[in-house]
PQR file of N, CA, C, O and H, with PARSE charges and radii, in Angstrom:
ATOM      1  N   UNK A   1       0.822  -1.196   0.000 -0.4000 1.5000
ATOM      2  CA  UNK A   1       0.000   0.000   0.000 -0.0000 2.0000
ATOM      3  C   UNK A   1       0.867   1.261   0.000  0.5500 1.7000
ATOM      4  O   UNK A   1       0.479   2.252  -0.619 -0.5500 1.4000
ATOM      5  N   UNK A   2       2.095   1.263   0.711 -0.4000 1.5000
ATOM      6  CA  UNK A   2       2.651   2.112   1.145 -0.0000 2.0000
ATOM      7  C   UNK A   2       3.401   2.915  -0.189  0.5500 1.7000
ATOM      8  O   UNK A   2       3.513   4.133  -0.324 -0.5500 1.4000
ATOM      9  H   UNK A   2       2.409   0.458   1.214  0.4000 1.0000
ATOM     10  N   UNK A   3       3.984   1.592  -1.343 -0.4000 1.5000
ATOM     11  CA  UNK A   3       4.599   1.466  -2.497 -0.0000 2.0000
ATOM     12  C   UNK A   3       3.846   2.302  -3.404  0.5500 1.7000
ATOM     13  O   UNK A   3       4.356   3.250  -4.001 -0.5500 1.4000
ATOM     14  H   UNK A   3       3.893   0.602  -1.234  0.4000 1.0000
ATOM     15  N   UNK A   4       2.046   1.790  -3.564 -0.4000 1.5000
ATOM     16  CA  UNK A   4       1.396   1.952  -4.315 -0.0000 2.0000
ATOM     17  C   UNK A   4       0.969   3.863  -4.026  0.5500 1.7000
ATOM     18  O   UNK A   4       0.587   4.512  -5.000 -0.5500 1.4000
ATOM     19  H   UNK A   4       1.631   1.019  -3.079  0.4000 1.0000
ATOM     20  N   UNK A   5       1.078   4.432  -2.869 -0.4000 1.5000
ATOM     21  CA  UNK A   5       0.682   5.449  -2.674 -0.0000 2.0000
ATOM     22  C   UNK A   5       2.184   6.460  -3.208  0.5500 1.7000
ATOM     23  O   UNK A   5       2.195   7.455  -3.933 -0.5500 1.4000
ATOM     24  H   UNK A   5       1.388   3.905  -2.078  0.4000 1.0000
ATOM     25  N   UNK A   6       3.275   5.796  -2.576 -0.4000 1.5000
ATOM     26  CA  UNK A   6       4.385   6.647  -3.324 -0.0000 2.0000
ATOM     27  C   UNK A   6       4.685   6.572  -4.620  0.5500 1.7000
ATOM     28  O   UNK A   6       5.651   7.207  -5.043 -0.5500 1.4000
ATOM     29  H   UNK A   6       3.267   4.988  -1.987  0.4000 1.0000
ATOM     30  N   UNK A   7       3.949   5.824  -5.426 -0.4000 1.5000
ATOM     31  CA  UNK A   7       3.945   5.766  -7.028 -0.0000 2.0000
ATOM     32  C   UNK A   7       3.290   6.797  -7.292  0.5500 1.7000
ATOM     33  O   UNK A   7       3.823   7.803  -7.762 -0.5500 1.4000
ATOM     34  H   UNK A   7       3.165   5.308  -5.083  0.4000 1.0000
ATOM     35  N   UNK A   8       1.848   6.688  -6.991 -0.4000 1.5000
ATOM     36  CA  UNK A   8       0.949   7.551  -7.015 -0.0000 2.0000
ATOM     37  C   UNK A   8       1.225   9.152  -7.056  0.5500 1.7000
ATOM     38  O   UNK A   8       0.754   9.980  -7.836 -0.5500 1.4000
ATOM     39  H   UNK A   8       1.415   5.871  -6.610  0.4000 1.0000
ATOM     40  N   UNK A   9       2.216   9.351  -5.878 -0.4000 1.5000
ATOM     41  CA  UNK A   9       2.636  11.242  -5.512 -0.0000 2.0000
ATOM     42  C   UNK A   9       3.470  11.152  -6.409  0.5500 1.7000
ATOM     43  O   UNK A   9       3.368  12.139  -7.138 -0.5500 1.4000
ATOM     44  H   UNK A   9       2.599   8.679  -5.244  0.4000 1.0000
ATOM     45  N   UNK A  10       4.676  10.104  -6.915 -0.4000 1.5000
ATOM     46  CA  UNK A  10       5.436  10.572  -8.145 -0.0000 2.0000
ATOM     47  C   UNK A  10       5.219  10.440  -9.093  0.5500 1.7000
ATOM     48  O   UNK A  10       5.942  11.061  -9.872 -0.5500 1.4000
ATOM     49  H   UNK A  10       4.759   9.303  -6.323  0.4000 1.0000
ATOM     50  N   UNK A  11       4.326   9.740  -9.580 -0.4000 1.5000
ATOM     51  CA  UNK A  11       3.482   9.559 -11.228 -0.0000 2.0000
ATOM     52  C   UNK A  11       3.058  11.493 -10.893  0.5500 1.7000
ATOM     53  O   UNK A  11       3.694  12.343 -11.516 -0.5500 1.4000
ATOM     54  H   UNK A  11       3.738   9.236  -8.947  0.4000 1.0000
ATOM     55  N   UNK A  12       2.018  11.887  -9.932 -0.4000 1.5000
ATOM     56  CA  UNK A  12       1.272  12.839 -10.080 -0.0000 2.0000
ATOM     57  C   UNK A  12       2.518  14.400 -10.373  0.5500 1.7000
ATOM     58  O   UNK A  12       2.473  15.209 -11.300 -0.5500 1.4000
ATOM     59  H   UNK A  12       1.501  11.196  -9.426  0.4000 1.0000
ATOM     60  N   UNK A  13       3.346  14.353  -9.395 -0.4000 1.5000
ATOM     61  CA  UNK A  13       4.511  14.838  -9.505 -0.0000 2.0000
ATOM     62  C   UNK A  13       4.960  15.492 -10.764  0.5500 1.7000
ATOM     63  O   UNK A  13       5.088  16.661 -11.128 -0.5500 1.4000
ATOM     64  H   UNK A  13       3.382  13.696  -8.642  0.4000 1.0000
ATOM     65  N   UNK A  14       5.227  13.868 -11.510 -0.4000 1.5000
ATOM     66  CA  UNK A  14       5.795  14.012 -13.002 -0.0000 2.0000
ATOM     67  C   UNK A  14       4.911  14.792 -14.032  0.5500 1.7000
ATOM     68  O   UNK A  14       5.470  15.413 -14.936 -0.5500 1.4000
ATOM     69  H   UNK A  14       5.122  12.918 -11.215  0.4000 1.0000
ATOM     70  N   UNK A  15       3.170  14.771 -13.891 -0.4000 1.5000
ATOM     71  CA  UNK A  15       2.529  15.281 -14.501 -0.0000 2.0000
ATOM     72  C   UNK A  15       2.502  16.466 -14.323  0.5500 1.7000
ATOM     73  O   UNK A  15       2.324  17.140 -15.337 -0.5500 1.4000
ATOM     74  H   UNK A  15       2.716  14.266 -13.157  0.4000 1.0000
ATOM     75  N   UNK A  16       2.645  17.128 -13.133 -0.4000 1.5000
ATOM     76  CA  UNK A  16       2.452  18.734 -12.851 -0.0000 2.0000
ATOM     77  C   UNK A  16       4.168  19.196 -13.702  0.5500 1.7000
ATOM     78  O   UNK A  16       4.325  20.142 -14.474 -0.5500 1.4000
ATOM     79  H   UNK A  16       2.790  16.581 -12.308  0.4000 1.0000
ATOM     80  N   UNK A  17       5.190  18.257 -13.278 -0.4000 1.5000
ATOM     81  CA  UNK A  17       6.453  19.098 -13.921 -0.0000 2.0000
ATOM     82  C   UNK A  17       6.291  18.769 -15.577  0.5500 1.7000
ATOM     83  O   UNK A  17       7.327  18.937 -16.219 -0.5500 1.4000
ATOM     84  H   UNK A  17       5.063  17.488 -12.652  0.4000 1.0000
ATOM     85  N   UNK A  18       5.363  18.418 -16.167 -0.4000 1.5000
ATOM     86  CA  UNK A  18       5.250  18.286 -17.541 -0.0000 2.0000
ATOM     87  C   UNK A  18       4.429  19.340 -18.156  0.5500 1.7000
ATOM     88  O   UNK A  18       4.683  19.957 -19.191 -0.5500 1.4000
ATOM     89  H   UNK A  18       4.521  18.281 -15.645  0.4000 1.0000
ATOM     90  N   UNK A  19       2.851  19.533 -16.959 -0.4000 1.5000
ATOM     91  CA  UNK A  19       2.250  20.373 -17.363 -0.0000 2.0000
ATOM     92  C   UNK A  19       3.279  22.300 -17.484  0.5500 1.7000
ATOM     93  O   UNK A  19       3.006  23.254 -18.214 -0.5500 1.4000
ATOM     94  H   UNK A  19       2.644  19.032 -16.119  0.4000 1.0000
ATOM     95  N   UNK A  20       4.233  22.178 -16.603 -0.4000 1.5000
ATOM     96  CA  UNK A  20       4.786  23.278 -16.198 -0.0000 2.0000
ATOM     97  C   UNK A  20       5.665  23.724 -17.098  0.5500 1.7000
ATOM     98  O   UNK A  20       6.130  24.858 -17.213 -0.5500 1.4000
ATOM     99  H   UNK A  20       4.455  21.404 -16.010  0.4000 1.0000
ATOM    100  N   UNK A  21       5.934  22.423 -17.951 -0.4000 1.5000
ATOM    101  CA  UNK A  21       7.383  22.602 -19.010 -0.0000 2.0000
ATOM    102  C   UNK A  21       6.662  22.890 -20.496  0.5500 1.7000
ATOM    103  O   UNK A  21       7.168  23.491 -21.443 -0.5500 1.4000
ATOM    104  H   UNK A  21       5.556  21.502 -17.857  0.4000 1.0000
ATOM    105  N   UNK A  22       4.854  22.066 -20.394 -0.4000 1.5000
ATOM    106  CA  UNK A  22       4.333  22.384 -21.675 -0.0000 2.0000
ATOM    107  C   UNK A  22       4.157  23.553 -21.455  0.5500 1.7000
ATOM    108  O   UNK A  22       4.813  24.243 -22.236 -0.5500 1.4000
ATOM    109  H   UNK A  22       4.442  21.577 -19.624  0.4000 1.0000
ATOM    110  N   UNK A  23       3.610  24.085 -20.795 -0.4000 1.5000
ATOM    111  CA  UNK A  23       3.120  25.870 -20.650 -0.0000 2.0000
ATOM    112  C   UNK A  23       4.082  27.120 -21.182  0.5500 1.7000
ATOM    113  O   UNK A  23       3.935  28.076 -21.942 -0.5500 1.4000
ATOM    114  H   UNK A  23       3.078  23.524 -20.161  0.4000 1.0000
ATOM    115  N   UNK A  24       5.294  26.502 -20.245 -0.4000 1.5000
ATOM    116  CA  UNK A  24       6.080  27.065 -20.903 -0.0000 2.0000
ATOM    117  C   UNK A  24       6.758  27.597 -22.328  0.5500 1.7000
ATOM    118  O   UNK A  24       7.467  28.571 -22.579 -0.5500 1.4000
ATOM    119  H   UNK A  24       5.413  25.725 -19.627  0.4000 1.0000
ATOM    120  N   UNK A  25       6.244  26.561 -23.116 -0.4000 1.5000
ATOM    121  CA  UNK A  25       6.299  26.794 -24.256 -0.0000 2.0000
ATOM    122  C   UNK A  25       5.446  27.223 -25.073  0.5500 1.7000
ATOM    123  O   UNK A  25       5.557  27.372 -26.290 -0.5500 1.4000
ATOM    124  H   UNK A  25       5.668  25.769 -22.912  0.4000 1.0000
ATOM    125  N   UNK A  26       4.562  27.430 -24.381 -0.4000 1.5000
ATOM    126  CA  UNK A  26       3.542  27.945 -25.299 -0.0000 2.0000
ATOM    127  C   UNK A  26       3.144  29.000 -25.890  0.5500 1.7000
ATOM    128  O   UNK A  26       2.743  29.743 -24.994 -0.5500 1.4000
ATOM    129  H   UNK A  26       4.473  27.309 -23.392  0.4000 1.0000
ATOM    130  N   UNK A  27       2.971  29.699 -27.272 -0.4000 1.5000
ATOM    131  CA  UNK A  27       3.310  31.085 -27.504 -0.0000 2.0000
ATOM    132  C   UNK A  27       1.778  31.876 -26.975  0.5500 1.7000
ATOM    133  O   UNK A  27       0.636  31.424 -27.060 -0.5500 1.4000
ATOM    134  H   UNK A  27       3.296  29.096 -28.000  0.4000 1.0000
ATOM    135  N   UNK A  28       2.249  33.222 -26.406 -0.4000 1.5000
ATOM    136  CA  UNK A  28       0.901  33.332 -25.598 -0.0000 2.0000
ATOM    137  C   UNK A  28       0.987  34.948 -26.479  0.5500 1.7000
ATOM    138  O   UNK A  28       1.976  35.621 -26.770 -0.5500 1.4000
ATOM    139  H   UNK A  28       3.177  33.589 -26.337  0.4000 1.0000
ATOM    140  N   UNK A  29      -0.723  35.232 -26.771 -0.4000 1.5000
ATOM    141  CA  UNK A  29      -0.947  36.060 -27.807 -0.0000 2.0000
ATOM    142  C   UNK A  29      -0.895  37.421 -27.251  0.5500 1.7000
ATOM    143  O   UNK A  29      -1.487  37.630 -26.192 -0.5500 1.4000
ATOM    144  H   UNK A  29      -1.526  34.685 -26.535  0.4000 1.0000
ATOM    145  N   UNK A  30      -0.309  38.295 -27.790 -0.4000 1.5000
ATOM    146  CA  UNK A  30      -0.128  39.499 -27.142 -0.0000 2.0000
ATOM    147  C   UNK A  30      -1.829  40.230 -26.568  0.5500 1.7000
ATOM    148  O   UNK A  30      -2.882  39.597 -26.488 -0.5500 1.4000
ATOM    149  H   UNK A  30       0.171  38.125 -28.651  0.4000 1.0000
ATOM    150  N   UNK A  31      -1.641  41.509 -26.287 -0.4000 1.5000
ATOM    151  CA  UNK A  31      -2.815  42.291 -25.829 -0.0000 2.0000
ATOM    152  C   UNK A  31      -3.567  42.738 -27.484  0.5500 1.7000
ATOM    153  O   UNK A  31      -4.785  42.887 -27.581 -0.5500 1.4000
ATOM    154  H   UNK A  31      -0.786  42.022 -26.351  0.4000 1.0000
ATOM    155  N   UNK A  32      -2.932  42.853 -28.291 -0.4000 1.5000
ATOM    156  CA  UNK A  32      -3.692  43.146 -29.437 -0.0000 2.0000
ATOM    157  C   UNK A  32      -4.375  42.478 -30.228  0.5500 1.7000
ATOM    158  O   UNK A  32      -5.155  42.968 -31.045 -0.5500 1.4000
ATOM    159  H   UNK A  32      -1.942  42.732 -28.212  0.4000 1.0000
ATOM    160  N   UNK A  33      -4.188  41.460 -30.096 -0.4000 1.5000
ATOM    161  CA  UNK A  33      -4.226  39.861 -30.903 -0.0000 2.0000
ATOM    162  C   UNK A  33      -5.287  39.787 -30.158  0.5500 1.7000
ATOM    163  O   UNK A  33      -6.183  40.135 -30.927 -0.5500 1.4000
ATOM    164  H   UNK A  33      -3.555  41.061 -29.433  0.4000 1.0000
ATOM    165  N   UNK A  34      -5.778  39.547 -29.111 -0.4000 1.5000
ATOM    166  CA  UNK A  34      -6.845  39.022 -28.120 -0.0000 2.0000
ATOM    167  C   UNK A  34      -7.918  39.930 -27.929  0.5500 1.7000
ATOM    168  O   UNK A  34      -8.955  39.660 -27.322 -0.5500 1.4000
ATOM    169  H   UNK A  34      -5.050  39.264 -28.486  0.4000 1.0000
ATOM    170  N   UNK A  35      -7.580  41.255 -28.581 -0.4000 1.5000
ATOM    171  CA  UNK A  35      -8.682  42.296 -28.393 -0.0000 2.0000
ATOM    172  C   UNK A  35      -9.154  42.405 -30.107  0.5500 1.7000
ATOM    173  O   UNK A  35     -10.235  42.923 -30.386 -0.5500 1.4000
ATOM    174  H   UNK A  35      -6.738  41.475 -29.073  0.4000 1.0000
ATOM    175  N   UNK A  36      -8.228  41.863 -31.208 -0.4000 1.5000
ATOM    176  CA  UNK A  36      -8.542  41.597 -32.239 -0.0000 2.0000
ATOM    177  C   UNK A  36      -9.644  40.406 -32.307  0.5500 1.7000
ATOM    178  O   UNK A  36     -10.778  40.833 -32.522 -0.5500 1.4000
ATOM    179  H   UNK A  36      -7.349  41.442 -30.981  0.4000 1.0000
ATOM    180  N   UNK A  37      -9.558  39.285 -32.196 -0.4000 1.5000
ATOM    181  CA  UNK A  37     -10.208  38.479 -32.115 -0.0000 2.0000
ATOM    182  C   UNK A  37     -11.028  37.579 -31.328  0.5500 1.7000
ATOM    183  O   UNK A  37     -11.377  36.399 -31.345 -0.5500 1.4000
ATOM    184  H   UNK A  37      -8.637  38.939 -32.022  0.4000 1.0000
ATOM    185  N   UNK A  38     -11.240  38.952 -30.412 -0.4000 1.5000
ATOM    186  CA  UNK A  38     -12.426  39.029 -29.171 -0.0000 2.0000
ATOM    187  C   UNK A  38     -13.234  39.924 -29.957  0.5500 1.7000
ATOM    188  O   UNK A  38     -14.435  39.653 -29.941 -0.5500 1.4000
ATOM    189  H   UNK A  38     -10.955  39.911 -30.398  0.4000 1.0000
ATOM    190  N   UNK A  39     -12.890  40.904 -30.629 -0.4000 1.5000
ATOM    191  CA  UNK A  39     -13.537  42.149 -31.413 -0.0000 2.0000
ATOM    192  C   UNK A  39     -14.755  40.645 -32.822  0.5500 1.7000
ATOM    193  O   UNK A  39     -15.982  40.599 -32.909 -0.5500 1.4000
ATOM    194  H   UNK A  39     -11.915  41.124 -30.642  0.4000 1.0000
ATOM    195  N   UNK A  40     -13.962  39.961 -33.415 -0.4000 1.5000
ATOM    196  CA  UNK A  40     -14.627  39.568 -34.214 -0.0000 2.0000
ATOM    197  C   UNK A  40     -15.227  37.905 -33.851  0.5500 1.7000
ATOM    198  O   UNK A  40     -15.639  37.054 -34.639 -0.5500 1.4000
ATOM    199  H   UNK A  40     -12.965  39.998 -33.344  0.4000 1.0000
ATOM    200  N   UNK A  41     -15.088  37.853 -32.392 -0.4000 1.5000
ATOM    201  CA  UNK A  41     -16.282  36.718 -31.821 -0.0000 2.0000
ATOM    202  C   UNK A  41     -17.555  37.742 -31.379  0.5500 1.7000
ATOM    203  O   UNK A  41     -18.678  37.280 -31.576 -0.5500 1.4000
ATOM    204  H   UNK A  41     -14.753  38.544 -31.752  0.4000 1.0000
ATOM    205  N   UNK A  42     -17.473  38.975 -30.850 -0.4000 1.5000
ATOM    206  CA  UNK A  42     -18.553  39.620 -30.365 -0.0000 2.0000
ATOM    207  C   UNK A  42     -19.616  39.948 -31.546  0.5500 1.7000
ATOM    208  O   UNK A  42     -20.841  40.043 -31.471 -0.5500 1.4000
ATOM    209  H   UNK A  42     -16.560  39.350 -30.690  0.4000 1.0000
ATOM    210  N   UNK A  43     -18.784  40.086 -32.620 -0.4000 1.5000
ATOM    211  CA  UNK A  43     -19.525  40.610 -33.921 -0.0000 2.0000
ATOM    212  C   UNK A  43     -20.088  39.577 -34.566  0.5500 1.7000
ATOM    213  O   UNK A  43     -21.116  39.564 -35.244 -0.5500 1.4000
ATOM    214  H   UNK A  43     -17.789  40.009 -32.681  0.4000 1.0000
ATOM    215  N   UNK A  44     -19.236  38.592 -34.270 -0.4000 1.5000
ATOM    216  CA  UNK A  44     -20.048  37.383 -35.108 -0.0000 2.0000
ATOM    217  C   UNK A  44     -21.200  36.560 -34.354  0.5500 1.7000
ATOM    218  O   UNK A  44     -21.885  35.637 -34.794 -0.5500 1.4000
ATOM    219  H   UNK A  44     -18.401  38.603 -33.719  0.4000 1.0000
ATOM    220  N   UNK A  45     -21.210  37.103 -33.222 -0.4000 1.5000
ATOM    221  CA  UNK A  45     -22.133  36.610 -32.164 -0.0000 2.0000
ATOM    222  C   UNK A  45     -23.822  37.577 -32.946  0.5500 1.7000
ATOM    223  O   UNK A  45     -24.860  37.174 -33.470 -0.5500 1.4000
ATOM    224  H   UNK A  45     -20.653  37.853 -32.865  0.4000 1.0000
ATOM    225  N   UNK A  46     -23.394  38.605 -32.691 -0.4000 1.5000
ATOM    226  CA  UNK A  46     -24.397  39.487 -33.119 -0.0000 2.0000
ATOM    227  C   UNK A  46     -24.736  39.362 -34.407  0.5500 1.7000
ATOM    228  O   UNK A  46     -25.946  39.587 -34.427 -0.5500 1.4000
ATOM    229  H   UNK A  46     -22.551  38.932 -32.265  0.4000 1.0000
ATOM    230  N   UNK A  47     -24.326  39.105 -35.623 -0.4000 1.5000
ATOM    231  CA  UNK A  47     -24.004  38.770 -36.929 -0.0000 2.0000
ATOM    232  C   UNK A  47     -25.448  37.592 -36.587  0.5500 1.7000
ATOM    233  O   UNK A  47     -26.666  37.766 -36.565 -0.5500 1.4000
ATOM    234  H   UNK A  47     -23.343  38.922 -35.607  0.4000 1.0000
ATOM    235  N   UNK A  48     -24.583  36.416 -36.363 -0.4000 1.5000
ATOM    236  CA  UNK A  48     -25.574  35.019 -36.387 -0.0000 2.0000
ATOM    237  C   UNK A  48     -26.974  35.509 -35.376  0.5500 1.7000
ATOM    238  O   UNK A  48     -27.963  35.502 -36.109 -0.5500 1.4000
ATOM    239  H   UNK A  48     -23.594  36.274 -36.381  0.4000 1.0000
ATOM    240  N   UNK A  49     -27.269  35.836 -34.250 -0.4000 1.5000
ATOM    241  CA  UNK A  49     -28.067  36.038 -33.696 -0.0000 2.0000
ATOM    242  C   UNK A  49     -29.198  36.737 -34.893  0.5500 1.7000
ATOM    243  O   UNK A  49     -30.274  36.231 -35.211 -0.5500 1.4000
ATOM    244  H   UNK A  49     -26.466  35.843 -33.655  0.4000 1.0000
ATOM    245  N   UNK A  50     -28.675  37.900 -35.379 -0.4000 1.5000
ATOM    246  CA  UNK A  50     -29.709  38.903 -36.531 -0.0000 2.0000
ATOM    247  C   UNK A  50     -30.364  37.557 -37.661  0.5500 1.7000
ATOM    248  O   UNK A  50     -31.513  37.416 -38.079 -0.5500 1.4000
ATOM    249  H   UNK A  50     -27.801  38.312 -35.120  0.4000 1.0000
ATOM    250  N   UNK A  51     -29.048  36.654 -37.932 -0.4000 1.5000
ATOM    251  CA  UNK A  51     -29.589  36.035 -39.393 -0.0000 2.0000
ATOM    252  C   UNK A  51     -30.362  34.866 -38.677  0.5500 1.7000
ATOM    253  O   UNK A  51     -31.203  34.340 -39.406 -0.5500 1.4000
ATOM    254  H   UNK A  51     -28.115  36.769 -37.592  0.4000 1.0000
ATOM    255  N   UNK A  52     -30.250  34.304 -37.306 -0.4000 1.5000
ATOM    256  CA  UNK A  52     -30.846  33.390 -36.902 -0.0000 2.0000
ATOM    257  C   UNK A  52     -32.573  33.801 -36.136  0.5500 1.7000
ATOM    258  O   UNK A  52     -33.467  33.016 -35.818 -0.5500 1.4000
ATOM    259  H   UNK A  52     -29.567  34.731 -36.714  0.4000 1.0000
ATOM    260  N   UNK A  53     -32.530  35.291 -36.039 -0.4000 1.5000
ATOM    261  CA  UNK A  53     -34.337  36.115 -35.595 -0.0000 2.0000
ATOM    262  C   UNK A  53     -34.566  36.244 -36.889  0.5500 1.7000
ATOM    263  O   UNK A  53     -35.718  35.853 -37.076 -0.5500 1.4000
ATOM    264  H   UNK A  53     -31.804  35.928 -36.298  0.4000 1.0000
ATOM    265  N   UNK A  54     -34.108  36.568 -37.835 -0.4000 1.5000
ATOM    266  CA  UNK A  54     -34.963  36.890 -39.144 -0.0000 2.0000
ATOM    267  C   UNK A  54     -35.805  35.312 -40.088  0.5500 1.7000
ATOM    268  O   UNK A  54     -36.892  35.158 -40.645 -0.5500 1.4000
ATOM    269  H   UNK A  54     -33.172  36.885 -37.683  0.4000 1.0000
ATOM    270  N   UNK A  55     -34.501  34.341 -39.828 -0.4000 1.5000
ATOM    271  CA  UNK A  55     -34.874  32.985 -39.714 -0.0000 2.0000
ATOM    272  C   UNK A  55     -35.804  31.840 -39.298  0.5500 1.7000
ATOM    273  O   UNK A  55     -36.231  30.768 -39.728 -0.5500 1.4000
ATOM    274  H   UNK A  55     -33.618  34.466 -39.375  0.4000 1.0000
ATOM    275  N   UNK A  56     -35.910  32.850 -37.953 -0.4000 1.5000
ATOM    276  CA  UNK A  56     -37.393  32.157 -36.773 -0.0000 2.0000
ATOM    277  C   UNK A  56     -38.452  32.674 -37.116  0.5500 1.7000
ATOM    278  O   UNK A  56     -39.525  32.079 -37.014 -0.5500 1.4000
ATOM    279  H   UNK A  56     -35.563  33.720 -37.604  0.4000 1.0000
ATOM    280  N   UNK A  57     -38.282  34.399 -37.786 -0.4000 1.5000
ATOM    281  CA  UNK A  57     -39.409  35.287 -37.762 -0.0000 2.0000
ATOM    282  C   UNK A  57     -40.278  34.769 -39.301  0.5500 1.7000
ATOM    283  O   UNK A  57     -41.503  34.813 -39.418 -0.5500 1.4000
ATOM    284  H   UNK A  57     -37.410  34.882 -37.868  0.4000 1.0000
ATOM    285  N   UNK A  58     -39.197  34.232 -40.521 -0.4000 1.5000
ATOM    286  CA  UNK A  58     -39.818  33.859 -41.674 -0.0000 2.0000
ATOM    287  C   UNK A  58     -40.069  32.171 -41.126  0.5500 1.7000
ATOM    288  O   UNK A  58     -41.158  31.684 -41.432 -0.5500 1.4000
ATOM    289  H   UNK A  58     -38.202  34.196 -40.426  0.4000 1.0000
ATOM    290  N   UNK A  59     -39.439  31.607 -40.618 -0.4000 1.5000
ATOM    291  CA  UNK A  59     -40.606  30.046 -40.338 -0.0000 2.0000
ATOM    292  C   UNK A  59     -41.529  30.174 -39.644  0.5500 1.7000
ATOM    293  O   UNK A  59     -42.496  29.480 -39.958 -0.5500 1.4000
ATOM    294  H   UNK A  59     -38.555  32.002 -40.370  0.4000 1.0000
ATOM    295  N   UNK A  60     -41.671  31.003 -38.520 -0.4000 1.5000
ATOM    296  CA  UNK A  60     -43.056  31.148 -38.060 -0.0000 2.0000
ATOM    297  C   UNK A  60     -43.917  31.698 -38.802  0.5500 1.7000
ATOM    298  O   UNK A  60     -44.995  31.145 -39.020 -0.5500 1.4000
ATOM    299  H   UNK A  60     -40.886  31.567 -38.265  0.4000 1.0000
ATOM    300  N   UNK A  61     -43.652  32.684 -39.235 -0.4000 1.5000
ATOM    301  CA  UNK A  61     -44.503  33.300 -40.421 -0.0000 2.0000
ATOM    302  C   UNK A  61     -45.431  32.013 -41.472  0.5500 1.7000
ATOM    303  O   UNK A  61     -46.587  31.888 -41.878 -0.5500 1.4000
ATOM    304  H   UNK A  61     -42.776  33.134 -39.058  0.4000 1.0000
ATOM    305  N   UNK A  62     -44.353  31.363 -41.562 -0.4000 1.5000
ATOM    306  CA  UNK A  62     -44.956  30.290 -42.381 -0.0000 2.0000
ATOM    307  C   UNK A  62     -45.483  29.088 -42.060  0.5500 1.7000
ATOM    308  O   UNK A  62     -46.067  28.342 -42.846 -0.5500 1.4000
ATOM    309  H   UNK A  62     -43.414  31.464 -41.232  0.4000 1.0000
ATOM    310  N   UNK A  63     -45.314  28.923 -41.086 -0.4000 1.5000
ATOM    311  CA  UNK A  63     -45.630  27.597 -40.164 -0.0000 2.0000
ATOM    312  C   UNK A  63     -47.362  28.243 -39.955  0.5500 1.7000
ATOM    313  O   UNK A  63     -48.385  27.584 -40.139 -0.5500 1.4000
ATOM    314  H   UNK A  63     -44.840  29.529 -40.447  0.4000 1.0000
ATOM    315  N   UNK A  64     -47.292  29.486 -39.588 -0.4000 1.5000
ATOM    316  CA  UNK A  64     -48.565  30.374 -38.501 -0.0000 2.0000
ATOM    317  C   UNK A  64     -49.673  30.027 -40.463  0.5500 1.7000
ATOM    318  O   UNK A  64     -50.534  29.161 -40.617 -0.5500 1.4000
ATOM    319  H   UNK A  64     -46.460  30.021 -39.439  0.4000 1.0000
ATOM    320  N   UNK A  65     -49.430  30.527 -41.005 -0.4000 1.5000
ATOM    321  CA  UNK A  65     -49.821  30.564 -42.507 -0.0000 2.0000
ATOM    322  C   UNK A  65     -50.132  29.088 -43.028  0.5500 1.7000
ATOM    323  O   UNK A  65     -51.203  28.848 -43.585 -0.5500 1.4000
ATOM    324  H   UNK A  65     -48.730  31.231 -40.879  0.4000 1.0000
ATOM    325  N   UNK A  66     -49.196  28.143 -42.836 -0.4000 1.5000
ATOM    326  CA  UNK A  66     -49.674  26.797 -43.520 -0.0000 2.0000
ATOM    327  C   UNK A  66     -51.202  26.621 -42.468  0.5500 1.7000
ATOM    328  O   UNK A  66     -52.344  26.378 -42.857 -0.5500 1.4000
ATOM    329  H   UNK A  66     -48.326  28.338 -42.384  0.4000 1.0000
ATOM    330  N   UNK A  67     -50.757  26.822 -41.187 -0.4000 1.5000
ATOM    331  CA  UNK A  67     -51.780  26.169 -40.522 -0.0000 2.0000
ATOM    332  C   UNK A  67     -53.408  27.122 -40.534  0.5500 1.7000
ATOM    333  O   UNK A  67     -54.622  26.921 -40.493 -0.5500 1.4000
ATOM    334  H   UNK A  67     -49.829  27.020 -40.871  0.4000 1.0000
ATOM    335  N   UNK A  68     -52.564  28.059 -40.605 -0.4000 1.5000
ATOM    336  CA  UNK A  68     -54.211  28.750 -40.832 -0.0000 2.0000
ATOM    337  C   UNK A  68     -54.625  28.643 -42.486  0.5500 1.7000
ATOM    338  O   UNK A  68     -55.682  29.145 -42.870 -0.5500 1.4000
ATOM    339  H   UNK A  68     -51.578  28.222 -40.639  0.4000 1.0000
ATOM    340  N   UNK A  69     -54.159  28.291 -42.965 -0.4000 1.5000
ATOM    341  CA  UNK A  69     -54.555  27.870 -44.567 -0.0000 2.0000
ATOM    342  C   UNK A  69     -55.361  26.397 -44.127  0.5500 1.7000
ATOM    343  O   UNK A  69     -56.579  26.431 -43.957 -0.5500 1.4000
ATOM    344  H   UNK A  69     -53.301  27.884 -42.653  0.4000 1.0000
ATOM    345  N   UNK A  70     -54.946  25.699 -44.035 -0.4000 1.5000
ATOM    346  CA  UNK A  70     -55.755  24.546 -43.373 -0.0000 2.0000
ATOM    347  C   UNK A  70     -56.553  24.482 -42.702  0.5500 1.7000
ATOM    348  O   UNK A  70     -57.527  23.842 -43.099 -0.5500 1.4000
ATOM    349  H   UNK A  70     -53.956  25.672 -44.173  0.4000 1.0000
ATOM    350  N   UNK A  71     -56.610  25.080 -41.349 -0.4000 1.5000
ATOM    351  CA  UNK A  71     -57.727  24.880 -40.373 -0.0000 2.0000
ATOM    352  C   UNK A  71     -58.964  25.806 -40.398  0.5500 1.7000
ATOM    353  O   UNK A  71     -59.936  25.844 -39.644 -0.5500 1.4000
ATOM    354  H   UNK A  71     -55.818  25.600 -41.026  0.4000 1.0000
ATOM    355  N   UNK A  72     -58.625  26.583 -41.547 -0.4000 1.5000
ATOM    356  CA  UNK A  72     -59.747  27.130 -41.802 -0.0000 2.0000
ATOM    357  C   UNK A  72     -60.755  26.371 -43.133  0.5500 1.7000
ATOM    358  O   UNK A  72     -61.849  26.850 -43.428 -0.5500 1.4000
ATOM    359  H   UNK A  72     -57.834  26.552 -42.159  0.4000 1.0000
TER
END
């Protein structure tokens, strides 16, 4: 048990000094870069939202229309 628990803290060990050495390398995007393409997730948020209400507003439209063509 004793074996199996000190494997355990140095297996876990080895993973944190791996996670620490990948990080390190990792190229990290300046302040402009991140306000660039934070700028064009906000827009494209708003973008899809407009084409996805105009979308709901013409199938209901038509859904509301088939059925009152029918049930009348």
């Amino acid at each position: 048990m004793a074996e199996e628990q000190k494997n355990w803290v140095q297996r876990t060990r080895e993973y944190i000094d791996e996670i620490r050495s990948e990080t390190r390398r990792v190229s990290w995007p300046n302040r402009k870069q991140v306000e660039g393409t934070t700028a064009v997730v906000i827009v494209s948020v708003f973008l899809f939202a407009g084409y996805f209400a105009i979308v709901d507003l013409v199938m209901r439209r038509s859904v509301s229309g088939i059925l009152t063509f029918f049930t009348k």
